[in-house]
C-alpha positions as CSV (number, residue, x, y, z in Angstrom):
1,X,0.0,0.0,0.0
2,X,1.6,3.6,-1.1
3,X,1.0,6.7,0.7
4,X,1.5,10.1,0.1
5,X,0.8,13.2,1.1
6,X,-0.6,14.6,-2.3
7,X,-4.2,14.8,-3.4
8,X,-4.1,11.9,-5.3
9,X,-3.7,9.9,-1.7
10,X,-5.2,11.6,1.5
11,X,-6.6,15.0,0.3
12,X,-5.5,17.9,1.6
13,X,-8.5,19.4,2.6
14,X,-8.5,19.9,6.4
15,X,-11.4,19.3,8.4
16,X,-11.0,21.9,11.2
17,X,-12.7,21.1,14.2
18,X,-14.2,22.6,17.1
19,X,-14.8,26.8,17.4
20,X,-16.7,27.6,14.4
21,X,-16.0,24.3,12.6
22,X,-17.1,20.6,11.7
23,X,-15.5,18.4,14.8
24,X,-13.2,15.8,13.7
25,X,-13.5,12.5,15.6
26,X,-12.6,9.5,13.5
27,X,-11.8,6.3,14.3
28,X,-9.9,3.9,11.8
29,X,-10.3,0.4,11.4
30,X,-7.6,-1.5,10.3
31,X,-6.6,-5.2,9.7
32,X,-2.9,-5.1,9.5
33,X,-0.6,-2.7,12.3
34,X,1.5,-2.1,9.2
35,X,-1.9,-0.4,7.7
36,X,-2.1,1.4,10.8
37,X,1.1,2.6,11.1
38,X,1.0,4.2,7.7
39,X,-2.2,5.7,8.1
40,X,-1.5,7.4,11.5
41,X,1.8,8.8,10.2
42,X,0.2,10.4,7.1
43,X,-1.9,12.0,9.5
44,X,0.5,13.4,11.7
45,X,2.2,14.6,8.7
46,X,-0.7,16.7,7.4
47,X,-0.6,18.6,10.9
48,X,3.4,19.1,10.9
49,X,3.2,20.5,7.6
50,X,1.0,23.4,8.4
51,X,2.5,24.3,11.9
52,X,0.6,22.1,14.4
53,X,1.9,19.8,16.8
54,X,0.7,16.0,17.3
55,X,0.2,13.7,20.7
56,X,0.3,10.4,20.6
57,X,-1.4,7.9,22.8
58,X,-0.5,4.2,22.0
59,X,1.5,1.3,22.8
60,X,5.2,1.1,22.9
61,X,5.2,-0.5,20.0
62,X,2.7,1.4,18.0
63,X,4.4,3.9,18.9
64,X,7.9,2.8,17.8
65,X,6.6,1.6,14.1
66,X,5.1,5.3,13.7
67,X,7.9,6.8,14.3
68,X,9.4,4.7,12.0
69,X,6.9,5.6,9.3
70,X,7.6,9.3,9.3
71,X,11.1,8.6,9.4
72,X,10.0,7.1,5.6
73,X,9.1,10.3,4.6
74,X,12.0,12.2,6.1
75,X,10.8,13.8,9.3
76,X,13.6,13.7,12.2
77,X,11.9,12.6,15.4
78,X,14.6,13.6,17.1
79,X,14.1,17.2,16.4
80,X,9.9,17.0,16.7
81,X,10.7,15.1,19.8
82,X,13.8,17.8,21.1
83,X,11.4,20.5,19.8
84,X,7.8,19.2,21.8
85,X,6.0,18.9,18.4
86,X,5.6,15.6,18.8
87,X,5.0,14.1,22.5
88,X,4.1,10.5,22.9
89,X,2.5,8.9,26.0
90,X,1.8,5.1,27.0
91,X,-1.8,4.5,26.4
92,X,-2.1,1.9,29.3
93,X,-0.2,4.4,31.4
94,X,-2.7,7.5,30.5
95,X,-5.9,5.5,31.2
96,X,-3.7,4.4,34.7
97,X,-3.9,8.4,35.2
98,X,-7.4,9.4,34.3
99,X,-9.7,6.9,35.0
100,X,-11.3,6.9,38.3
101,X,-12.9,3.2,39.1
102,X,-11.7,1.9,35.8
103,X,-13.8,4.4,33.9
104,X,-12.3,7.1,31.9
105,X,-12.9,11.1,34.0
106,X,-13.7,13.8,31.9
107,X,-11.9,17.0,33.8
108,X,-8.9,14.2,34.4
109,X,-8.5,13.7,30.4
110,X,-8.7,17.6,29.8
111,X,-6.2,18.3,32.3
112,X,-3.8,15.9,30.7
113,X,-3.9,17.0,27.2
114,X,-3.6,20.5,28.7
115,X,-0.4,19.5,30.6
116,X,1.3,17.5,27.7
117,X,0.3,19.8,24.7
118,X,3.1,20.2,22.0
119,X,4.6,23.4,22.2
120,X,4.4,23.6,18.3
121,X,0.4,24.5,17.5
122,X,-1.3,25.9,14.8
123,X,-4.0,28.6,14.6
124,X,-5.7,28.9,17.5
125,X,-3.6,26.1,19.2
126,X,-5.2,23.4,17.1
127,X,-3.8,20.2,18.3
128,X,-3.5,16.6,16.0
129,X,-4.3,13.8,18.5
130,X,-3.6,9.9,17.9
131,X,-5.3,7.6,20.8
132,X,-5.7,3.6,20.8
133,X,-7.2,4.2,24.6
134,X,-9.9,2.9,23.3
135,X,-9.0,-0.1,21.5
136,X,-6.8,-1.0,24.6
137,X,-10.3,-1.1,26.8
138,X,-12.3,-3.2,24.3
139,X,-9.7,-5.7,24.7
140,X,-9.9,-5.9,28.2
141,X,-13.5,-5.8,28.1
142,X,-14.3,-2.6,29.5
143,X,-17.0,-1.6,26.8
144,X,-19.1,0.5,29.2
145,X,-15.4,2.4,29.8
146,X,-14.6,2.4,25.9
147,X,-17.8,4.2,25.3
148,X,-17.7,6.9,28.0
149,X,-14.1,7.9,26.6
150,X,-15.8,7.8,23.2
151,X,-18.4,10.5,24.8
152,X,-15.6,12.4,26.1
153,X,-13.3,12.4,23.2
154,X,-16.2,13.8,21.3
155,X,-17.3,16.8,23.7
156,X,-13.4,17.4,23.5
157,X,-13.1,17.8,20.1
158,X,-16.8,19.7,19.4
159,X,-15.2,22.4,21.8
160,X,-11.5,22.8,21.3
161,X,-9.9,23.2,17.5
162,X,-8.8,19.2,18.2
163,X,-8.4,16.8,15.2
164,X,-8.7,12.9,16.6
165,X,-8.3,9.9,15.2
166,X,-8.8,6.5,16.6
167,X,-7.0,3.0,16.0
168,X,-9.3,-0.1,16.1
169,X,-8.6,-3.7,14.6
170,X,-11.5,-4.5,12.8
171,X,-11.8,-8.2,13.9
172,X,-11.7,-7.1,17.5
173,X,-15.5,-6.3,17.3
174,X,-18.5,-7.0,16.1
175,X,-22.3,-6.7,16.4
176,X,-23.5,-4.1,18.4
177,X,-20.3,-3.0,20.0
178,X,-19.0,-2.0,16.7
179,X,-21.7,-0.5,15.6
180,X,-21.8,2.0,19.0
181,X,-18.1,2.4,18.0
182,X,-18.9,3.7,14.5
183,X,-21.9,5.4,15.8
184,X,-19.7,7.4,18.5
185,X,-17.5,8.7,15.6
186,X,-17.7,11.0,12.9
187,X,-16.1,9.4,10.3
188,X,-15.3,5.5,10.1
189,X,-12.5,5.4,8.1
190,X,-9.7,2.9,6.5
191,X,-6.3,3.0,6.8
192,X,-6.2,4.3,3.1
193,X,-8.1,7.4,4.4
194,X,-11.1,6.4,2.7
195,X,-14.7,5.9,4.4
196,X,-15.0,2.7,5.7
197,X,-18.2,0.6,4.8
198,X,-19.4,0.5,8.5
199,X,-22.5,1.7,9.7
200,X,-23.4,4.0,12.1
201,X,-21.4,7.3,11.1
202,X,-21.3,9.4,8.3
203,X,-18.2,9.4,5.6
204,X,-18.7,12.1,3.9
205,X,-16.7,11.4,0.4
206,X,-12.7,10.9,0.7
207,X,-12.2,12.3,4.4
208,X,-9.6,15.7,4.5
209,X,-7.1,15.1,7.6
């Protein structure tokens, strides 16, 4: 699978969210981490281009083979990192943090992406965020959990000029868990960037990052 950051792969029409515009809240469903992986780093890419700083929740290793995907199209972690464009944190060790009786707290969330926001932003501090929180409590079997930090990732991004995008294997779920997943989002997307045929959010054409 080739990616790119031209209009011929992931258009370059931004969705701007929050403050005035349509909130961005996707979640991607992929099959393969290599999928994933690309996917995520394209848009991270889109955001580092125009000025805006990313943070990214996710495993070790997700987070090691994203790295290694921008490094594929020449950005130097080391300076994003040095610089605070970039900021990673351990998903299991963020939901450790915010989550009060195993279920994700609302003002705890907020206060965290407020303490660990990139220094690099973009107009009106817009902020690029990657999480797999979400995935990480679906396979533990916290669904009542997943969807609450689905209802808080969304009042997040309807009032703040956030972009989020979720990870989610697609053969993790099924039946009406997926479908509250899809239905929590708006935009269900694949890792090409391209609406998803899941039901239960709106894809609106090729989706902008």
């Amino acid at each position: 699978m080739t990616l790119n950051l031209q209009p011929s792969g992931i258009v370059q029409n931004a969705c701007h969210s929050g403050r005035g515009g349509s909130p961005f809240h996707a979640v991607c469903l992929y099959q393969e981490g290599d999928q994933l992986n690309a996917a995520v780093a394209v848009y991270l890419a889109q955001g580092f281009i125009r000025n805006v700083g990313a943070l990214v929740i996710a495993t070790a290793d997700h987070s090691e083979h994203i790295c290694a995907a921008l490094r594929g199209m020449s950005f130097s972690i080391e300076r994003l990192r040095a610089g605070r464009e970039l900021v990673f944190l351990d998903a299991d060790t963020v939901l450790q943090h915010i989550s009060v009786n195993d279920v994700p707290d609302p003002l705890k969330l907020r206060a965290l992406i407020g303490q660990t926001t990139p220094l690099r932003c973009g107009p009106e501090s817009e902020l690029r965020i990657y999480s797999e929180m979400t995935e990480r409590m679906h396979e533990r079997g916290h669904e009542f959990a997943a969807r609450r930090l689905e209802q808080t990732w969304g009042d997040c991004v309807a009032d703040q000029p956030w972009h989020l995008l979720c990870g989610q294997h697609d053969s993790r779920l099924a039946g009406r868990p997926r479908r509250r997943l899809c239905a929590q989002h708006t935009h269900v997307i694949g890792p090409n960037g391209l609406p998803h045929p899941a039901t239960g959010a709106r894809s609106i054409g090729r989706v902008g990052w």
